[in-house]
VONUZA-243315 format. One record per atom (N, C-alpha, C, CB): residue number from 0; residue in three letters; atom name; x, y, z. Coordinates in steps of 0.02 Angstrom, whole numbers. Glycine has a CB too. Layout:
BEGIN
palo i->NUM, aa->ALA, at->CA, u->X, v->Y, w->Z $
...
//
This chain:
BEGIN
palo i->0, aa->UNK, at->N, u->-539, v->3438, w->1043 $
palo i->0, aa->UNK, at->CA, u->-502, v->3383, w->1013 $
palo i->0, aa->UNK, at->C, u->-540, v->3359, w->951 $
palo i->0, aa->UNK, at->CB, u->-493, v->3324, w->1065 $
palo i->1, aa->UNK, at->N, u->-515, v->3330, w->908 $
palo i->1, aa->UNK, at->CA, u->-534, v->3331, w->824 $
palo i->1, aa->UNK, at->C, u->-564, v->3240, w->852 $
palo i->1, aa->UNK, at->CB, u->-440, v->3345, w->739 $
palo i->2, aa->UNK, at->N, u->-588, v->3223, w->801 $
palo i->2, aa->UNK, at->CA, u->-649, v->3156, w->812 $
palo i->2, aa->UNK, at->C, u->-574, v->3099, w->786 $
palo i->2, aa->UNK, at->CB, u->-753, v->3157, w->733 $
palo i->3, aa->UNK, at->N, u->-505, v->3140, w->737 $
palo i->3, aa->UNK, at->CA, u->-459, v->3076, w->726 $
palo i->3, aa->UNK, at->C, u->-416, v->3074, w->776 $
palo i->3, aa->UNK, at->CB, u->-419, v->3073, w->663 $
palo i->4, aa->UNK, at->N, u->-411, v->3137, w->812 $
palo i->4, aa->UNK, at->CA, u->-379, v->3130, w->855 $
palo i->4, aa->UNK, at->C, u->-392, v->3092, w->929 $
palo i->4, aa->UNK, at->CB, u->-368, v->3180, w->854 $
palo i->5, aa->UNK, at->N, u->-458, v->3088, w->932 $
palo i->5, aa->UNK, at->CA, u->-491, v->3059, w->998 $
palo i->5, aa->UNK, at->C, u->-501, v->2984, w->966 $
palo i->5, aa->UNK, at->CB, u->-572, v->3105, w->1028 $
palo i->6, aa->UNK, at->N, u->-501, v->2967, w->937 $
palo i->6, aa->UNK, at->CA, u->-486, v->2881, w->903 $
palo i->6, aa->UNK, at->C, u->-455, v->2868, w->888 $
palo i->6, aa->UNK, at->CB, u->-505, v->2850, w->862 $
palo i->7, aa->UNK, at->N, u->-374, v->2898, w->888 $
palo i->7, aa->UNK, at->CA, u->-279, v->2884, w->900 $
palo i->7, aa->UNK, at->C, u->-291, v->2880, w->965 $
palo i->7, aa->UNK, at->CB, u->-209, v->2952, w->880 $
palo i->8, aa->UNK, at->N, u->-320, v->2921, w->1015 $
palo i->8, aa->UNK, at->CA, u->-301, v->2907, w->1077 $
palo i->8, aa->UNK, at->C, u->-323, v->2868, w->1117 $
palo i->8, aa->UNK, at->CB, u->-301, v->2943, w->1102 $
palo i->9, aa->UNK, at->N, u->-397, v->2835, w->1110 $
palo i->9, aa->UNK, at->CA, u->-438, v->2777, w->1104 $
palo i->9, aa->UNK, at->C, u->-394, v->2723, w->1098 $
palo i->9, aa->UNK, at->CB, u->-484, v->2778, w->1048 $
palo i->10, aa->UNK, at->N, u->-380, v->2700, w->1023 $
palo i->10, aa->UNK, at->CA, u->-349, v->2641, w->991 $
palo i->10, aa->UNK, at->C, u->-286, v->2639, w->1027 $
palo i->10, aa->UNK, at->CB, u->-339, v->2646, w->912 $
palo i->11, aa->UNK, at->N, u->-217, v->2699, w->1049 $
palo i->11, aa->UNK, at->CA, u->-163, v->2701, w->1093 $
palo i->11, aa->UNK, at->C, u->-185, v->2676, w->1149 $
palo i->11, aa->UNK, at->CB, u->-134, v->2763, w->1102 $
palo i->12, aa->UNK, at->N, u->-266, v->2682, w->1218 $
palo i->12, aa->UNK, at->CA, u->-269, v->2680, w->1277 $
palo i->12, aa->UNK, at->C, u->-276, v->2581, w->1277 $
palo i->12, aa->UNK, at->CB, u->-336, v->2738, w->1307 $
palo i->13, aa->UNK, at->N, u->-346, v->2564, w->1210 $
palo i->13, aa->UNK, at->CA, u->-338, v->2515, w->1201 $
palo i->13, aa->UNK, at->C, u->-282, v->2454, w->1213 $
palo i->13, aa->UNK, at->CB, u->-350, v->2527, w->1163 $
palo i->14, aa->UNK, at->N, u->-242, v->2489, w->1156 $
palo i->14, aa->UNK, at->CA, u->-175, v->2436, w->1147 $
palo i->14, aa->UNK, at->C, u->-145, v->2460, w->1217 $
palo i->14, aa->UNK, at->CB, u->-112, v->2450, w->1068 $
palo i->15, aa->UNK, at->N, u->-128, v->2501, w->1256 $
palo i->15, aa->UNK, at->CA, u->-99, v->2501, w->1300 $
palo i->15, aa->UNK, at->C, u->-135, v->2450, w->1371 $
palo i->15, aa->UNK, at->CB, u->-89, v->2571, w->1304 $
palo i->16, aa->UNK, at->N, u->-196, v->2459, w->1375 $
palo i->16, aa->UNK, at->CA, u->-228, v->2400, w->1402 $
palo i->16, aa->UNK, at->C, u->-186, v->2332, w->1416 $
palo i->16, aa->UNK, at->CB, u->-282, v->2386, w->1356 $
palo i->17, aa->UNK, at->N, u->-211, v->2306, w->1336 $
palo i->17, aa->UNK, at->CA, u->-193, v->2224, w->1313 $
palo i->17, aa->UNK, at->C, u->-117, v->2201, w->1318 $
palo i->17, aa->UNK, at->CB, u->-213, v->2212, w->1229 $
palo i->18, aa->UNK, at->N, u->-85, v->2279, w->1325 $
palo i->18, aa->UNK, at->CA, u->-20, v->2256, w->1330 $
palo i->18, aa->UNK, at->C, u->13, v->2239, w->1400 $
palo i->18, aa->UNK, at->CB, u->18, v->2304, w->1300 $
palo i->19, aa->UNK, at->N, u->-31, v->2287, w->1441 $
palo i->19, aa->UNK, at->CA, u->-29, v->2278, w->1516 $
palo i->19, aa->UNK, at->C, u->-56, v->2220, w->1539 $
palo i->19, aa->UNK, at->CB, u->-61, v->2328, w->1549 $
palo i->20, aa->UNK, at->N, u->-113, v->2197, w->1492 $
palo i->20, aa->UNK, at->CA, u->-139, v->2127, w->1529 $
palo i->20, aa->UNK, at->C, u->-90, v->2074, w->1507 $
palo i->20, aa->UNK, at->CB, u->-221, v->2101, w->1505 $
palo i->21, aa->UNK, at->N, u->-58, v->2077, w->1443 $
palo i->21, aa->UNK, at->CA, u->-8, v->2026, w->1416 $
palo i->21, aa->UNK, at->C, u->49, v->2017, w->1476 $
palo i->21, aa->UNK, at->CB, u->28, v->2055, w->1339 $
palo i->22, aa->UNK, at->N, u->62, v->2084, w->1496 $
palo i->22, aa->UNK, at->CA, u->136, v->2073, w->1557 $
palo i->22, aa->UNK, at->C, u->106, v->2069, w->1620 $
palo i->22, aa->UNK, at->CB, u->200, v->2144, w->1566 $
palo i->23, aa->UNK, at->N, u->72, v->2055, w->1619 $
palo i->23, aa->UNK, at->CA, u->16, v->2053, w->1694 $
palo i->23, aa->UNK, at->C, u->19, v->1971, w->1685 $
palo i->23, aa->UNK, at->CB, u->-88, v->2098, w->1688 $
palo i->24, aa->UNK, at->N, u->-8, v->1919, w->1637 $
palo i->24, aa->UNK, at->CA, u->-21, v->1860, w->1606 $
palo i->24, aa->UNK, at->C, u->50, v->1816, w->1626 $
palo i->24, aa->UNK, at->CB, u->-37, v->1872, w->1521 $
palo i->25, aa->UNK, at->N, u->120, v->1863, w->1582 $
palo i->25, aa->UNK, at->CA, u->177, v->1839, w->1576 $
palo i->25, aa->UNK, at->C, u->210, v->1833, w->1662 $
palo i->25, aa->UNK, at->CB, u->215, v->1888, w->1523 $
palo i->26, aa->UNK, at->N, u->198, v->1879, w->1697 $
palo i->26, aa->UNK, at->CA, u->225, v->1906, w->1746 $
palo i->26, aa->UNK, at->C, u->200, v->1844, w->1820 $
palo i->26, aa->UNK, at->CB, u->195, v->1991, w->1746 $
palo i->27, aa->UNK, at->N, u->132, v->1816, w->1803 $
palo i->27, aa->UNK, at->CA, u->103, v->1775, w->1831 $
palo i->27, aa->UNK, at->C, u->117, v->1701, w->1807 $
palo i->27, aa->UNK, at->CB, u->42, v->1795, w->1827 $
palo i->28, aa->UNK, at->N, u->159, v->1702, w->1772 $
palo i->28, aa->UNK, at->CA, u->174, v->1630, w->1736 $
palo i->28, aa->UNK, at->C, u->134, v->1598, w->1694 $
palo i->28, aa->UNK, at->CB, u->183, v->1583, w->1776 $
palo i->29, aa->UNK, at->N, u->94, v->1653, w->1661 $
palo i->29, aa->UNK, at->CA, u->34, v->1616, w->1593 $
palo i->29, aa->UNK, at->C, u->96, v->1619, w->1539 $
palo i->29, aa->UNK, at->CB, u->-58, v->1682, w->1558 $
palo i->30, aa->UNK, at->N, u->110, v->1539, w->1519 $
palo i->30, aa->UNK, at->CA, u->142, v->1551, w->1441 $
palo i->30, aa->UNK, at->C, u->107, v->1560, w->1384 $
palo i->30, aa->UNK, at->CB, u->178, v->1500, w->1419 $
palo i->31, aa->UNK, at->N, u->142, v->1587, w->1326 $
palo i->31, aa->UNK, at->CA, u->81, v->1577, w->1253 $
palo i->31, aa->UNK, at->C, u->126, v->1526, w->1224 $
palo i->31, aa->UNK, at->CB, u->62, v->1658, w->1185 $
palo i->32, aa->UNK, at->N, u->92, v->1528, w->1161 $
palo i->32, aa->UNK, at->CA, u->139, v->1488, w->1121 $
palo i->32, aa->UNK, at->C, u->124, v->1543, w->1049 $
palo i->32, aa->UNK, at->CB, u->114, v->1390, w->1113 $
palo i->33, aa->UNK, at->N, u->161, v->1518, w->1000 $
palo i->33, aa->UNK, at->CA, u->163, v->1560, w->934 $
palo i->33, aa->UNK, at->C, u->115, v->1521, w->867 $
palo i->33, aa->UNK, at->CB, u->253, v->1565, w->910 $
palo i->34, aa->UNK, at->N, u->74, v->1535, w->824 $
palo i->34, aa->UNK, at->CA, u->45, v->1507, w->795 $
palo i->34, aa->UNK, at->C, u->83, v->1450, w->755 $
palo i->34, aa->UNK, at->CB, u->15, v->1549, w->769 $
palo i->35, aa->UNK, at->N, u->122, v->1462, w->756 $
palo i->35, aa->UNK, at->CA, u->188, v->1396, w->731 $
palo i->35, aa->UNK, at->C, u->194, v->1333, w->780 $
palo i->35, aa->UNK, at->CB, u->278, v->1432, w->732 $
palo i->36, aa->UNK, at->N, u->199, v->1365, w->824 $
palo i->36, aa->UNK, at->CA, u->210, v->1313, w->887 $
palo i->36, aa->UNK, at->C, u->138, v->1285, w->898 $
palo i->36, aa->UNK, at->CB, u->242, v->1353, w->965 $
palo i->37, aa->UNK, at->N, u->83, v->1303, w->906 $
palo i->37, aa->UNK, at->CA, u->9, v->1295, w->903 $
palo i->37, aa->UNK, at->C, u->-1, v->1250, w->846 $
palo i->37, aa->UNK, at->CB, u->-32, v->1364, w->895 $
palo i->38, aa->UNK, at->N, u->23, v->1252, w->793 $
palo i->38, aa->UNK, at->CA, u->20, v->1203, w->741 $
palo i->38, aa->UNK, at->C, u->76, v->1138, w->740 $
palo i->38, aa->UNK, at->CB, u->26, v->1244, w->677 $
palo i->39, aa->UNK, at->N, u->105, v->1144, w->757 $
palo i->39, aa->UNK, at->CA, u->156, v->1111, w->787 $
palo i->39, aa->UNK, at->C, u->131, v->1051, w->807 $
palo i->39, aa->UNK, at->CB, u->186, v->1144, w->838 $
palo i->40, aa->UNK, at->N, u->97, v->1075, w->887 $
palo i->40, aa->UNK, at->CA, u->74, v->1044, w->911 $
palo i->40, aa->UNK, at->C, u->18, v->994, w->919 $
palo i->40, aa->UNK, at->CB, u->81, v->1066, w->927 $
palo i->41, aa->UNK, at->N, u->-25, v->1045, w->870 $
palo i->41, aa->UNK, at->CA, u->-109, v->1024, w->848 $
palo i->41, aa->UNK, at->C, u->-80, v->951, w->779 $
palo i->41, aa->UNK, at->CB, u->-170, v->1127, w->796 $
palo i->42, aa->UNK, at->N, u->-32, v->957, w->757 $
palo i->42, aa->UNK, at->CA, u->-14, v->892, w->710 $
palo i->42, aa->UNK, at->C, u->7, v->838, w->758 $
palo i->42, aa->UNK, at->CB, u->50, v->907, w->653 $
palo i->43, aa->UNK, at->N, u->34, v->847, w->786 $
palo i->43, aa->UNK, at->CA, u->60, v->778, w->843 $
palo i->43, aa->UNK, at->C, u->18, v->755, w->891 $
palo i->43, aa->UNK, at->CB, u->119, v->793, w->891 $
palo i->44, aa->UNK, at->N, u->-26, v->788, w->916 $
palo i->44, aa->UNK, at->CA, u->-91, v->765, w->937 $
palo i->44, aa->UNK, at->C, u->-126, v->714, w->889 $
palo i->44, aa->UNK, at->CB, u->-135, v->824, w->946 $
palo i->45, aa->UNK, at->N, u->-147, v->732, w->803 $
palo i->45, aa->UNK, at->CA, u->-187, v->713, w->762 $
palo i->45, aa->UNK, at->C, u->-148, v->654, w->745 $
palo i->45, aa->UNK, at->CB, u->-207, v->762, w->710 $
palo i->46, aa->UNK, at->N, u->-66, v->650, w->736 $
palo i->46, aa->UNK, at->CA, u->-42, v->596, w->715 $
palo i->46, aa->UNK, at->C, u->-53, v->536, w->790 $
palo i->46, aa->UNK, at->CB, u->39, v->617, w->686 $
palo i->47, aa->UNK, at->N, u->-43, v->568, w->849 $
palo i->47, aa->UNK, at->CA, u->-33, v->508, w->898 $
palo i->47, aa->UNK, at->C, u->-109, v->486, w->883 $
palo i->47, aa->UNK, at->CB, u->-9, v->527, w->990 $
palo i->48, aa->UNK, at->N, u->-152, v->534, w->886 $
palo i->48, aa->UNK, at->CA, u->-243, v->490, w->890 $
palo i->48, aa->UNK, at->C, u->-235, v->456, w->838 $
palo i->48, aa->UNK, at->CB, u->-328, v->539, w->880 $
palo i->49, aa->UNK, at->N, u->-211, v->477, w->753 $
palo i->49, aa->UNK, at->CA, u->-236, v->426, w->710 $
palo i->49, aa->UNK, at->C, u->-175, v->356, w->738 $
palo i->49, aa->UNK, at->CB, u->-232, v->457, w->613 $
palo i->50, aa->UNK, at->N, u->-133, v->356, w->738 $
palo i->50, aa->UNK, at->CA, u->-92, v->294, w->753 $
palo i->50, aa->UNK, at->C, u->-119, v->245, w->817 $
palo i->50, aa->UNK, at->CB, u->-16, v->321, w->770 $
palo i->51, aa->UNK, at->N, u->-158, v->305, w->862 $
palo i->51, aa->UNK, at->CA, u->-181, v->258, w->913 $
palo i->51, aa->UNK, at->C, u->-248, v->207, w->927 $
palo i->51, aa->UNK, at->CB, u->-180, v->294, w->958 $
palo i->52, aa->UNK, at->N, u->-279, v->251, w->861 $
palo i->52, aa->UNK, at->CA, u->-353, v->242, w->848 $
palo i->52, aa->UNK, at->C, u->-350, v->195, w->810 $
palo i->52, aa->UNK, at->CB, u->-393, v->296, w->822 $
palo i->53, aa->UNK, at->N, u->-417, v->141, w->824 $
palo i->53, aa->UNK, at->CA, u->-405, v->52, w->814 $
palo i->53, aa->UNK, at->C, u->-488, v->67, w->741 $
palo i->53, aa->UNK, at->CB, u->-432, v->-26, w->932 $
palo i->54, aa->UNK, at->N, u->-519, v->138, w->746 $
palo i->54, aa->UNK, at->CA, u->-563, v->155, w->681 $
palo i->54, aa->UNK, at->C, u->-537, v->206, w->655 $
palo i->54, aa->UNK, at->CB, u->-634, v->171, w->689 $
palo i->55, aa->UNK, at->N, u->-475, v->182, w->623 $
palo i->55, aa->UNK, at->CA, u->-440, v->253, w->587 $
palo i->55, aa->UNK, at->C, u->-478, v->270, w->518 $
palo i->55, aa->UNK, at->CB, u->-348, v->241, w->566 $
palo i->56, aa->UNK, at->N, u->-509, v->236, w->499 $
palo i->56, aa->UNK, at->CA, u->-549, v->257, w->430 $
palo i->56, aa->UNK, at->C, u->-605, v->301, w->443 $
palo i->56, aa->UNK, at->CB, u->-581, v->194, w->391 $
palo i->57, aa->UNK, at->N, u->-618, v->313, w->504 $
palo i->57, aa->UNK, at->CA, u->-692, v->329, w->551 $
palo i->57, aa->UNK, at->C, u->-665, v->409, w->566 $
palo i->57, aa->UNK, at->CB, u->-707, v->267, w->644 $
palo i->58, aa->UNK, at->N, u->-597, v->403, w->593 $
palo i->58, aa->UNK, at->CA, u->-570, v->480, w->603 $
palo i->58, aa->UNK, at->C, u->-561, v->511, w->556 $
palo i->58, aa->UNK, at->CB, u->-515, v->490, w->632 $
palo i->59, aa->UNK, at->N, u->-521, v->480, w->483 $
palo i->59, aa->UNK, at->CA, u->-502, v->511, w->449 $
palo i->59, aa->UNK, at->C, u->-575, v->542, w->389 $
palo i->59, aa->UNK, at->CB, u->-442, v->470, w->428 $
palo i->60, aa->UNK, at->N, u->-622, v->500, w->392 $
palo i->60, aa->UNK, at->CA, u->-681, v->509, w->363 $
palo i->60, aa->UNK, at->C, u->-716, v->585, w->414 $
palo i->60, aa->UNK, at->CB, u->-727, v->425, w->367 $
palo i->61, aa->UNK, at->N, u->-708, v->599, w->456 $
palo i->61, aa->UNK, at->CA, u->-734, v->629, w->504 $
palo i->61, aa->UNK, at->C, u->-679, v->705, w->483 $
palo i->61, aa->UNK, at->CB, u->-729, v->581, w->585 $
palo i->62, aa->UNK, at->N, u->-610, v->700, w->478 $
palo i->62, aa->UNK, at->CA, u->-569, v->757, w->480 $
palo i->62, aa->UNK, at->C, u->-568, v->802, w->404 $
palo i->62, aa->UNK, at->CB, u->-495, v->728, w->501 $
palo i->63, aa->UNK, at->N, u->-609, v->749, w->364 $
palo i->63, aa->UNK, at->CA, u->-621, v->780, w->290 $
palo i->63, aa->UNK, at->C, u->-665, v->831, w->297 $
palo i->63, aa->UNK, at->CB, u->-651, v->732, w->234 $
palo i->64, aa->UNK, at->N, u->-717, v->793, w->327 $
palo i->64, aa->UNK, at->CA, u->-795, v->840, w->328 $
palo i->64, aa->UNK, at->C, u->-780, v->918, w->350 $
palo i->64, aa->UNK, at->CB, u->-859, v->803, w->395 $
palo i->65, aa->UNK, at->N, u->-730, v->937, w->385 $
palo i->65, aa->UNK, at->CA, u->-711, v->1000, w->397 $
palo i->65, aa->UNK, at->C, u->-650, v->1024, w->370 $
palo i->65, aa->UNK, at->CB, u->-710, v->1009, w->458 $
palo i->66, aa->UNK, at->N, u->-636, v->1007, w->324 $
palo i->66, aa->UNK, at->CA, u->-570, v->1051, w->289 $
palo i->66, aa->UNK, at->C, u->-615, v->1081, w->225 $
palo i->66, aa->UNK, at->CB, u->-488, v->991, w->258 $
//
């Protein structure tokens, strides 16, 4: 067997793996979500804390330092 051919069949056993663990995941009732929905969500979190937060100058000073 040629060295590209044994690292197609590698990278195929791989993905066939992750795909089995994905319907293994699904099949057990693990949901995902989609990076859309993940952002989605990660904003409505940040808006309820800043609206709820009584040192909103303290968070928002804090959410700069990492962008």
């Amino acid at each position: 067997m040629e060295i590209s051919n044994y690292k197609k069949s590698e990278l195929l056993i791989n993905l066939t793996e992750e795909l089995l663990a994905v319907e293994k995941n699904r099949l057990s009732g693990v949901t995902d979500c989609t990076l859309n929905e993940l952002d989605k969500y990660l904003d409505n979190v940040i808006a309820e804390t800043e609206k709820n937060c009584t040192d909103y100058q303290y968070v928002k000073t804090q959410n700069t330092q990492f962008l």
